[in-house]
C-alpha positions in Angstrom: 0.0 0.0 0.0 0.9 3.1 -1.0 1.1 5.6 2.5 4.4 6.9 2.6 6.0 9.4 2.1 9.9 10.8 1.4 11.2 14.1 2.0 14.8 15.3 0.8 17.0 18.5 1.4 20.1 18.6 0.6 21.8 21.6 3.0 24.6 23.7 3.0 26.5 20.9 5.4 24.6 17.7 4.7 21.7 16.2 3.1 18.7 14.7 5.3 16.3 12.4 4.0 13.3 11.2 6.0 10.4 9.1 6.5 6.6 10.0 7.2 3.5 8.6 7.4 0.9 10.1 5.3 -0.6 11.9 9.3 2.6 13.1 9.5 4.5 11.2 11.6 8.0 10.7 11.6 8.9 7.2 10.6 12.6 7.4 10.2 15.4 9.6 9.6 18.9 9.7 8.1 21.7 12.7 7.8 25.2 12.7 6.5 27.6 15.3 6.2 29.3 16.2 2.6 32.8 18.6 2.2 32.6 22.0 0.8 36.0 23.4 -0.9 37.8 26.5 -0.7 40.4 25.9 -2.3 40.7 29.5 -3.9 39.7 32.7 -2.2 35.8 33.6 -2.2 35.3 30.0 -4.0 32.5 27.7 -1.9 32.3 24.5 -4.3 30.5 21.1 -3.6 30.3 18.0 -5.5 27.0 17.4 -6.7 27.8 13.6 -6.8 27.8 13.1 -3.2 24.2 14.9 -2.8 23.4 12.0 -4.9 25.4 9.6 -3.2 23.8 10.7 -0.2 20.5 11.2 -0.8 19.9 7.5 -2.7 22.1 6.3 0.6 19.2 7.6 3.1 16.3 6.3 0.9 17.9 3.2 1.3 18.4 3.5 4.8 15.1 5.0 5.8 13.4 2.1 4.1 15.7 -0.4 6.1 15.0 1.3 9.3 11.0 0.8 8.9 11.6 -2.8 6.6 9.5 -1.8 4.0 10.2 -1.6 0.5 9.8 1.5 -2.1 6.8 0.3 -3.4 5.2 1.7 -0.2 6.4 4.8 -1.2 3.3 7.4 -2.2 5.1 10.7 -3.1 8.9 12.2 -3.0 9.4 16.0 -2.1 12.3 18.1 -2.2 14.1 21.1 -0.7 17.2 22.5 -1.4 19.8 25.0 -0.9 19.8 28.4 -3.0 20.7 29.4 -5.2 23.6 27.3 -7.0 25.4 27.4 -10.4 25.8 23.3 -11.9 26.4 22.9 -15.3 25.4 19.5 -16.2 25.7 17.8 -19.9 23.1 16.0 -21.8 23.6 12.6 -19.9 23.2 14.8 -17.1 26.4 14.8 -16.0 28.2 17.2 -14.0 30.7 19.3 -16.2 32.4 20.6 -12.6 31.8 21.1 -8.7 29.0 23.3 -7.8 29.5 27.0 -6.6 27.1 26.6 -4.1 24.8 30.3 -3.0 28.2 31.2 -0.4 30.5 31.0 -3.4 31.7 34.7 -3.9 34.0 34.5 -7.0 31.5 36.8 -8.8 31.6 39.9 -7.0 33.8 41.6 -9.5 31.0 41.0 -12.2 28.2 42.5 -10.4 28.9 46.1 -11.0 30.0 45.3 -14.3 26.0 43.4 -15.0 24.5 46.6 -13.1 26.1 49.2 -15.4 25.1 47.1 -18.6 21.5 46.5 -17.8 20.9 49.3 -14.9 21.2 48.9 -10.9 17.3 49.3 -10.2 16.3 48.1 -13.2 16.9 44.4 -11.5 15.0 45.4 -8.5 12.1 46.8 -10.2 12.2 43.6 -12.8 13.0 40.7 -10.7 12.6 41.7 -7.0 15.7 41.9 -5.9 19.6 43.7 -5.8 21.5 41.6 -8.3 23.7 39.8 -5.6 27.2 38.1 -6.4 25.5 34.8 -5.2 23.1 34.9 -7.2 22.6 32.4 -10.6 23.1 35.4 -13.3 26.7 36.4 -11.8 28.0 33.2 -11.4 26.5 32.0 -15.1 28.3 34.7 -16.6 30.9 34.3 -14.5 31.4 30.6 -15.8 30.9 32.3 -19.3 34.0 34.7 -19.7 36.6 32.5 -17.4 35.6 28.6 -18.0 33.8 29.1 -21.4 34.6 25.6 -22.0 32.7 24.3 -19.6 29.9 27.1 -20.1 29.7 25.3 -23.8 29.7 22.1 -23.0 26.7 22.4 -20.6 23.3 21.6 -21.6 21.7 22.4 -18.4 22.3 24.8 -15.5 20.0 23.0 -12.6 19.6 24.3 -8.8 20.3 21.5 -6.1 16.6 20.0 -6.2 16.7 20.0 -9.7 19.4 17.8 -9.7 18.3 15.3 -7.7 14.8 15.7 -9.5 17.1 14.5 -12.7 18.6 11.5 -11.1 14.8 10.3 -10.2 12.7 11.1 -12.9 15.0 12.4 -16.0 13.4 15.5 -16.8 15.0 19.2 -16.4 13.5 21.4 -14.2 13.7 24.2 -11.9 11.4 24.9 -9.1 9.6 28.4 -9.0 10.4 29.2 -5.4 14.5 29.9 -7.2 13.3 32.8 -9.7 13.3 35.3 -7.5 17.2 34.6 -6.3 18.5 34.0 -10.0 18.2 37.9 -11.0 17.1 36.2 -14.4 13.5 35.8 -13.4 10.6 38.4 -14.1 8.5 39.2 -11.2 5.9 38.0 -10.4 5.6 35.1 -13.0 8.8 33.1 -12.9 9.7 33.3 -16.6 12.8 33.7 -17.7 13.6 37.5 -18.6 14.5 37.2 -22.1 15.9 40.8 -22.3 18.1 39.8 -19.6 19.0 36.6 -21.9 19.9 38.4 -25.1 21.7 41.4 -23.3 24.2 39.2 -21.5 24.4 37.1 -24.5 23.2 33.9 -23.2 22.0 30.5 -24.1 18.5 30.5 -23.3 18.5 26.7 -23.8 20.2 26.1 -21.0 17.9 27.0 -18.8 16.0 24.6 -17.9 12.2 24.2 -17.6 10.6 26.1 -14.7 7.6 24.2 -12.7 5.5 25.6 -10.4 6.2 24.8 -6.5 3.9 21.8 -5.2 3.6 20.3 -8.8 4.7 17.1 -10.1 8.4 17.6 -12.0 7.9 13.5 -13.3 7.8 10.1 -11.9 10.6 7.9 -11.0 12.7 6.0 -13.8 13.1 2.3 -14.4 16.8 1.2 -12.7 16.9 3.2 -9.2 16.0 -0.3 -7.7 19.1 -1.3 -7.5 20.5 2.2 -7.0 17.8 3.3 -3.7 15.4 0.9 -3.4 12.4 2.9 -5.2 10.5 1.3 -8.0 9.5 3.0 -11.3 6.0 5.3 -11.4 6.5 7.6 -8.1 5.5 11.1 -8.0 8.0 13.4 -7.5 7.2 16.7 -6.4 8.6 20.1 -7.2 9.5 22.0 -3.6 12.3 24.0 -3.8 14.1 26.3 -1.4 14.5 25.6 2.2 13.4 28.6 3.8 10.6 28.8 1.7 9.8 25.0 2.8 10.5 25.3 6.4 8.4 28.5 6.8 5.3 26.6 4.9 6.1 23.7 7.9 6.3 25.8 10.9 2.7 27.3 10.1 4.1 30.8 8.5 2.0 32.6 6.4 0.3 35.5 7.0 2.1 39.0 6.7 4.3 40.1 9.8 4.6 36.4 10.7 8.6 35.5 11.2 11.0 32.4 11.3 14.5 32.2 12.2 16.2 29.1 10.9 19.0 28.6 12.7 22.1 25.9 11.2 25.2 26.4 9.3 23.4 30.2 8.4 20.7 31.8 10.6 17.3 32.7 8.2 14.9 35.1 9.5 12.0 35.3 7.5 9.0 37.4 7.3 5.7 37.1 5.4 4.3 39.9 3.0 1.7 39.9 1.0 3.8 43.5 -1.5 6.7 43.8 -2.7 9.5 45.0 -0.4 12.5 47.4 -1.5 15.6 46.5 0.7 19.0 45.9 -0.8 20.5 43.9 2.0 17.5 41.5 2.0 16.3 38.7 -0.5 12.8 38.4 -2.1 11.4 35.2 -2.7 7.9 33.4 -3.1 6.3 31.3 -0.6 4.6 27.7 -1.2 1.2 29.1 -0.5 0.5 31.5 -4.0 0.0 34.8 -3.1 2.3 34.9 -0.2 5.8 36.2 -0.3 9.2 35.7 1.9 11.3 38.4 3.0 14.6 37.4 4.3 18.0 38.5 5.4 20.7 36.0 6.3 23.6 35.5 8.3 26.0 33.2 6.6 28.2 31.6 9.2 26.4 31.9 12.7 26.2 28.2 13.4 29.1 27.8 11.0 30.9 30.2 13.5 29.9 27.8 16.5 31.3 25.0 14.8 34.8 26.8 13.8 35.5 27.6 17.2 34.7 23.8 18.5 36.9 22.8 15.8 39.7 25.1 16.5 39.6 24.4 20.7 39.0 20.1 19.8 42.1 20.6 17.4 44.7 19.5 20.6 43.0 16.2 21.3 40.2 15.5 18.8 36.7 14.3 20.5 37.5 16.1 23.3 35.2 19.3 22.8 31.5 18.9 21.7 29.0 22.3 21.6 27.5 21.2 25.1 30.9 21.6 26.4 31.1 24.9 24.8 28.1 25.8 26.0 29.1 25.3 29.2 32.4 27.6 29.2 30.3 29.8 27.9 27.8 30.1 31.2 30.5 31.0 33.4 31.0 34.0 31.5 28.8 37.6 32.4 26.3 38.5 29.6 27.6 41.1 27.3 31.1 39.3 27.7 32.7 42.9 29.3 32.2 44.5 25.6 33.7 42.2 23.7 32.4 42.0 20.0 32.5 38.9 17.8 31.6 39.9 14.1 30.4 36.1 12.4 31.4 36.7 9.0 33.5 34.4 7.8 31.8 34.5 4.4 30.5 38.3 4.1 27.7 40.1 5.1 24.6 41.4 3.2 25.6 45.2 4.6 29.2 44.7 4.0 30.5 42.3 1.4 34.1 42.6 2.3 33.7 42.1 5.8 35.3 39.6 7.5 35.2 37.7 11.0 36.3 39.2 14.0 36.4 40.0 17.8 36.7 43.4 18.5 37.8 45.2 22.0 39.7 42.2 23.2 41.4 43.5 26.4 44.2 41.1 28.9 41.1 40.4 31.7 39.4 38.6 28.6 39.4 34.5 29.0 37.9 31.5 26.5 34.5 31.8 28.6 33.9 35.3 27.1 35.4 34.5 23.9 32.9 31.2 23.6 29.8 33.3 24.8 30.9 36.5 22.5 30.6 34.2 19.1 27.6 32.9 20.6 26.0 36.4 21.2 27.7 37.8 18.3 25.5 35.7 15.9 22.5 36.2 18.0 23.4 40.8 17.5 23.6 40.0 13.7 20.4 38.3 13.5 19.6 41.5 15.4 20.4 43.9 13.2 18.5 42.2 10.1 15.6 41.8 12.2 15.7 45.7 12.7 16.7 46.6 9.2 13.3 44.2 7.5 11.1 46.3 10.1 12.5 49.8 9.0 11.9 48.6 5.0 8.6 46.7 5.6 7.2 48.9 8.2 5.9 46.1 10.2 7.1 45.1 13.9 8.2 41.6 14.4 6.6 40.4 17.7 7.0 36.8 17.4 9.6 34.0 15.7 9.2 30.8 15.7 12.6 28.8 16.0 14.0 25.9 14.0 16.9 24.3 13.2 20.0 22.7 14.8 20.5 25.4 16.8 17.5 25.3 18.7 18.7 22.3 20.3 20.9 24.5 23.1 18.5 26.1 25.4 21.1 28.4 26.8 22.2 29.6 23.0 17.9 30.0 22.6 18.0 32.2 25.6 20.6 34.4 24.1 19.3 34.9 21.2 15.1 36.0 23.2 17.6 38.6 25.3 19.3 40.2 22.4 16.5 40.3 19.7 13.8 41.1 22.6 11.4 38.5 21.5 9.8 36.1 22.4 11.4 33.1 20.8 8.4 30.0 20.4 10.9 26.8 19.3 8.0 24.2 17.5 8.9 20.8 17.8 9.7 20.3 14.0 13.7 19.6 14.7 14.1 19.4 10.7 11.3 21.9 9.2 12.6 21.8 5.5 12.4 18.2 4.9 9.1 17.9 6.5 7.5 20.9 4.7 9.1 19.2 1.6 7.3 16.1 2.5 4.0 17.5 3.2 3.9 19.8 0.0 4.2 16.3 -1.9 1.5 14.5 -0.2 -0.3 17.8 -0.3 -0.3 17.8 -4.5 -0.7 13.5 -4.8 -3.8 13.4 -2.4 -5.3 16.8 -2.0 -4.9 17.0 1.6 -3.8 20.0 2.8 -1.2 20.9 5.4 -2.9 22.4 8.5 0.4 23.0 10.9 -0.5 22.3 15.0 2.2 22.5 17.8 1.0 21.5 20.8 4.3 20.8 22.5 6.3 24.4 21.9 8.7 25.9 23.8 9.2 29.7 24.3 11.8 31.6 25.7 10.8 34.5 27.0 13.4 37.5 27.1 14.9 38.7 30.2 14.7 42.4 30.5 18.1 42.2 33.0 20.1 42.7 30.6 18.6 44.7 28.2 20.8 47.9 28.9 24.2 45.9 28.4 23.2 44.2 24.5 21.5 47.1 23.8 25.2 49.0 24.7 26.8 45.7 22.8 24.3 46.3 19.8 25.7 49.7 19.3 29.2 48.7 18.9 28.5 45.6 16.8 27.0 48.5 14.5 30.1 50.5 14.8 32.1 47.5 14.3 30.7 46.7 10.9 30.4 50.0 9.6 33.9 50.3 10.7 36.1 47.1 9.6 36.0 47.6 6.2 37.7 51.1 6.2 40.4 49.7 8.7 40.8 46.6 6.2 41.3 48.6 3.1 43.6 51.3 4.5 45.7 47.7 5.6 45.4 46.8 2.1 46.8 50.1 0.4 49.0 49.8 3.3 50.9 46.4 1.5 50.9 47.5 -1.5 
C-alpha cells in the first residue's frame, strides 16, 4: 500500500532524508555530512555527486529502518539550498563542482552586470539587488573565465533540480528559485528574455521552470538497485529551504517571522507586496500569493562550529558544543564589551567584511570569547531583524525557532535577550524536509497541510540585561560599519 512518504533536502553541510506517514509522523530519519571546498579565495564548491550519493544512501536507509520496501512509497518532495550554479551535460552529467549560494567568486561581475542592464532596473524587474550569489553572476561568470565548460553544458540546474534528474530524468527548476537567480521576471517566474539576449546567453540552457507543489515527473526504471524505489513515483517540485521550512512551521500571513538557525541563521517574514531592501532577498512562498522576506547571516552556526573545531584541534573528541556551552555560562552577559563579528563569508551590509572579535582587552578569557561568538550571531540576527522592520514597516513580535541550533537552550536564551522577542521553538527539529514532505503529499492526495504545535517551547526575554546588549548592539554597529575602512587602509597599506 501506497502511505508513505519521502522528503529530501540537501543543505549547505549535509543532506537529510526522512520518513513520514501520510498523518505526519515521523517514521525514520537519516543525515550525512558532505565537504565543501575552498580551495581558492571567495570560491564555496560542492560535489553534486555526493548529494546524490547521499541522498539514494538515506532512501535506502530509511526504508531499512522501517523494513519496507519502495513500493510503499506514495510521493517524494524536495528542498534544497539556494541558489547554486551546476552545469550538467546531456547525460546529465556534472561538467564541474557546484559553486554553491556562499561562493563569492563573482563579486567583481556584479557592478559590471548593473552598469550594462541598470542597478534598479533588476529590482524593479525581478525583486531583488542583483547579488554576487546569485545564478546570473555566477552563469556569466562561468561564461568569460571557463567558457569551455559554459559550452559544453546543456543544463544549468539548482540543487533539487538535480536530484529531480537522477529520479525522474526531466530538467527542471522549481519556482520558489526565480526570484534569487536575477534572471526571473516578477511576479511570474519566466525567464527575462531581455536579460538573456543582453548578456548574451544561451537561453537553452535554462531549464524548464515548474510551479512549487507540482509534479516535476515520476521515478525512472533502474533506481532499484541504486535506492530501493520502483518505477512510477510522483516526485514533487518543492524548492528552497526557507521557503519550505516557513510553509512547515505554520508561516504565512504578513508580519509572521521564522528564524532558521544551522550552518546560516534565516529570518523570514511574510508579505503579502513587494519589499525594497538591498540587503534582504525576495522570494515566493509555497502558499501563492504569499511572499518571503529574508535577510541571512552566513556563518552563525558555521561560526559555533569553527570555534569547536579550533579548541578540539589538541585532542580530537575532546570538545563537543554542550561543552562549549558550558564555558560559555560562566562568562557575564555582554562578555565585558567584547564583539564577535560572524562573517567568515561576508555580510549582506558589507561584502568585504570579514570575522572578527573586536575590543579584546588582557582580563578577557575563552568563557567570554565562547559566549561573544555565541551572542555575536544572535546581535547580527539583530540587526537584520531591525533593518526588515524599517523597510517593511511592520514590527516583528514573534519568531518561531527551528533548526540545529535550537537544540541549546542556553544559545535559545541568548538569542530572546538580544532580539527582545519572544522566541516560540515548535517541535519540527528538521522543518525543511518535512514541509518538503508534506507539499508532496499535499499535491498527490489533496490534503492539505494544517500545521498544530502542541508541545512548543518559548523563551521568554529577560529584560536584565537589556541595557548591556543594547550598549553591545551599538558597537557591533560600529564594528561593521567600521572594519571595512580599517581593512582597506591595511590593504593600500601592503601595496
Amino acid at each position: 500500500m501506497k502511505n508513505k512518504l519521502i522528503g529530501i533536502d540537501i543543505g549547505t553541510t549535509g543532506c537529510k532524508v526522512s520518513l513520514f506517514s501520510l498523518k505526519e509522523k515521523l517514521l525514520a530519519h537519516y543525515k550525512e555530512d558532505y565537504p565543501t571546498y575552498t580551495t581558492l579565495e571567495n570560491t564555496s564548491e560542492q560535489n553534486a555527486l555526493d548529494w546524490w550519493r547521499i541522498a539514494s544512501s538515506g532512501i535506502r536507509d530509511v526504508l531499512h529502518k522501517e523494513s519496507i520496501s519502495g513500493s510503499e512509497i506514495a510521493a517524494i518532495g524536495l528542498s534544497c539550498m539556494t541558489p547554486v550554479l551546476l552545469p550538467v551535460d546531456t547525460m546529465g552529467n556534472p561538467l564541474c563542482n557546484a559553486h554553491i549560494w556562499s561562493d563569492r567568486r563573482a563579486d567583481n561581475i556584479v557592478p559590471e552586470l548593473e552598469q550594462c542592464y541598470g542597478k534598479e532596473n533588476f529590482h524593479k524587474r525581478t525583486g531583488n539587488m542583483l547579488k554576487a550569489g546569485y545564478l546570473l553572476p555566477k552563469l556569466y561568470w562561468q561564461m568569460i573565465n571557463q567558457k569551455q565548460i559554459y559550452d559544453a553544458a546543456a543544463s544549468y540546474l539548482q540543487v533539487d533540480g538535480y536530484i529531480a534528474l537522477r529520479l525522474t530524468g526531466q530538467r527542471s527548476m522549481n519556482k520558489s528559485h526565480c526570484e534569487l537567480t536575477g534572471l526571473n521576471l516578477l511576479p511570474s517566474g519566466s525567464w527575462l528574455d531581455e536579460v538573456v539576449s543582453l548578456f548574451k546567453l544561451d537561453p537553452h540552457k535554462l531549464p524548464e521552470i515548474t510551479e512549487t507543489g507540482s509534479i516535476i515527473g515520476y521515478t525512472l526504471d533502474g533506481l532499484e538497485k541504486e535506492c530501493g524505489l520502483p518505477a512510477g513515483i510522483p516526485v514533487v517540485s518543492g524548492g528552497h529551504d526557507s521557503a519550505l521550512s516557513s510553509f512547515a512551521l505554520g508561516i504565512s500571513k504578513p508580519g509572521d517571522a521564522c528564524l532558521d538557525i544551522g550552518n546560516a541563521s534565516n529570518l523570514v517574514m511574510c508579505t503579502d507586496k513587494t519589499i525594497r531592501c538591498k540587503e534582504a532577498d525576495f522570494y515566493r512562498h509555497p502558499i501563492q500569493g504569499i511572499w518571503l522576506f529574508q535577510i541571512y547571516s552566513a556563518t552563525t552556526g558555521g561560526a559555533f562550529r569553527w570555534l569547536r573545531n579550533i579548541l578540539d584541534m589538541p585532542v580530537p573528541g575532546t570538545v563537543d558544543f554542550s561543552r562549549l556551552t558550558k564555558i560559555a555560562e560562566a562568562a557575564s552577559p555582554g562578555c565585558k564589551e567584547l564583539i564577535f563579528l560572524p562573517y567568515f563569508c561576508g555580510s549582506q551590509f558589507a561584502d568585504n567584511s570579514k570575522a572578527a572579535w573586536y575590543g579584546l582587552m588582557l582580563d578577557h578569557g575563552l568563557n567570554e570569547m565562547v559566549r561573544a561568538v555565541m551572542e555575536g550571531c544572535a546581535l547580527s540576527i539583530r540587526l537584520n531583524m531591525e533593518t526588515m522592520e524599517q523597510a517593511s514597516n511592520v514590527e516583528i513580535r514573534t519568531i518561531i525557532a527551528t533548526g540545529g541550533g535550537t537544540i541549546d537552550e542556553f544559545w535559545m536564551q541568548i538569542h530572546a535577550d538580544i532580539l527582545r522577542r519572544p522566541l516560540k521553538v515548535r517541535s519540527i527539529t528538521n522543518a525543511a524536509v518535512f514541509g518538503a514532505a508534506m507539499l508532496a503529499r499535499q499535491t498527490v492526495f489533496g490534503i492539505p497541510y494544517q500545521p498544530e504545535f502542541s508541545d512548543e517551547k518559548t523563551f521568554i526575554p529577560d529584560r536584565t540585561y537589556q541595557d548591556i546588549y543594547n550598549r553591545n548592539f551599538r558597537l557591533y554597529k560600529e564594528c561593521l560599519a567600521n572594519a571595512p575602512k580599517i581593512r582597506d587602509k591595511d590593504q593600500e597599506h601592503s601595496l
